[in-house]
N, C-alpha and C positions, 0 to 999 in steps of 0.2 A: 542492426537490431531495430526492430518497430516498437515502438512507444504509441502507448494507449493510456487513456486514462475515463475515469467515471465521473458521475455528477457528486460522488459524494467523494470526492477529490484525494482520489488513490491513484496510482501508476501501476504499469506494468510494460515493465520492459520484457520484451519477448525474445529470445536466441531458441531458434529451434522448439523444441516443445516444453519449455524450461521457460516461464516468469520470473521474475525480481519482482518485488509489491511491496510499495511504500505509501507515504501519503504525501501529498504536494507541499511545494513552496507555499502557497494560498493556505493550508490547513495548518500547518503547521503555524502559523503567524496569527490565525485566526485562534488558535488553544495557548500562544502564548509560551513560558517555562515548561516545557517538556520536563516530568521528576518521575516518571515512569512510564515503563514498557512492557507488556508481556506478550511475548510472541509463542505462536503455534508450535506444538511440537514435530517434530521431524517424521512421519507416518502418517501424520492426521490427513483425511480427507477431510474437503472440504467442501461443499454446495455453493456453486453463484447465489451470492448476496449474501450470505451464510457470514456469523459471526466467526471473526478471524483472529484476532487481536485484541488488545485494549491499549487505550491512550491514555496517560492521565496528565493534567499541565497545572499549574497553578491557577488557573481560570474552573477547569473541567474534567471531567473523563468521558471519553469518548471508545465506542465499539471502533475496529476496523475492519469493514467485511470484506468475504473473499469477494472480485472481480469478474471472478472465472472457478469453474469448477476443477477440481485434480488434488493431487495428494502433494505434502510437503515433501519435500526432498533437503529442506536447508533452511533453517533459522539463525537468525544475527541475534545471538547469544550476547554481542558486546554488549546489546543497547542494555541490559540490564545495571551492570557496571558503569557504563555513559549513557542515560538517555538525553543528553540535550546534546545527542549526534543528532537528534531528529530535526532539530533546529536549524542545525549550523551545516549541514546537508544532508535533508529530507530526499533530494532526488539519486544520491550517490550513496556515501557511507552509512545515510540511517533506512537503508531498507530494511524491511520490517522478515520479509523468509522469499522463499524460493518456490512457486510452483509448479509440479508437473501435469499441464494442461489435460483435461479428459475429454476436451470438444475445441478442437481451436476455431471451431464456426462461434465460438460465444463471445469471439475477440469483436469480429463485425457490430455487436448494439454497440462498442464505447466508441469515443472521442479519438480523435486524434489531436495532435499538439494546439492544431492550430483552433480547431473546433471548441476545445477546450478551456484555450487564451480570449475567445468569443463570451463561451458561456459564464467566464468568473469576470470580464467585465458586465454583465447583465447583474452580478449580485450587487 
């Protein structure tokens, strides 16, 4: 699976035409008490850069925008009942839904791991 990510410190792990979309270790630590979540419903298209989600922490609320363009196929319903999975693993347990890509050429403008681990030591 390829992992990608953005400057505004979301993931996406890729399997075939199917993303997982979370937001990083770095963001997550930066908002702090994760005390909710609402994630996209299961149908919704969504637009690159296109609001996706929402954050909120004890610090803040935060947008999480789509990555990549495509439709939902699968939302992490748990985080509602737990959102400080988003904390305790942002890159694994607390993904945020599931997308099914509509251009996998939009994966080429992000980051890869490494590019990425570059740009958050710049902040």
């Amino acid at each position: 699976m390829a992992k990608y990510f953005t400057e505004d410190h979301e993931w996406l792990s890729v399997d075939g035409d199917v993303a997982t979309v979370g937001i990083t270790d770095y963001a997550q630590a930066q908002l702090g008490d994760v005390v909710y979540v609402e994630v996209p419903e299961v149908g919704r298209t969504l637009a690159k850069g296109g609001e996706a989600a929402v954050v909120e922490s004890v610090k803040a609320a935060s947008e999480v925008y789509a990555p990549a363009s495509g439709t939902v196929v699968e939302a992490n319903g748990a985080l509602a009942d737990a959102p400080a999975t988003v904390n305790e693993s942002p890159e694994d347990a607390g993904w945020f839904f599931k997308l099914k890509l509509a251009d996998a050429g939009e994966l080429d403008a992000l980051m890869d791991e490494a590019a990425y681990r570059a740009f958050v030591d710049t902040l």
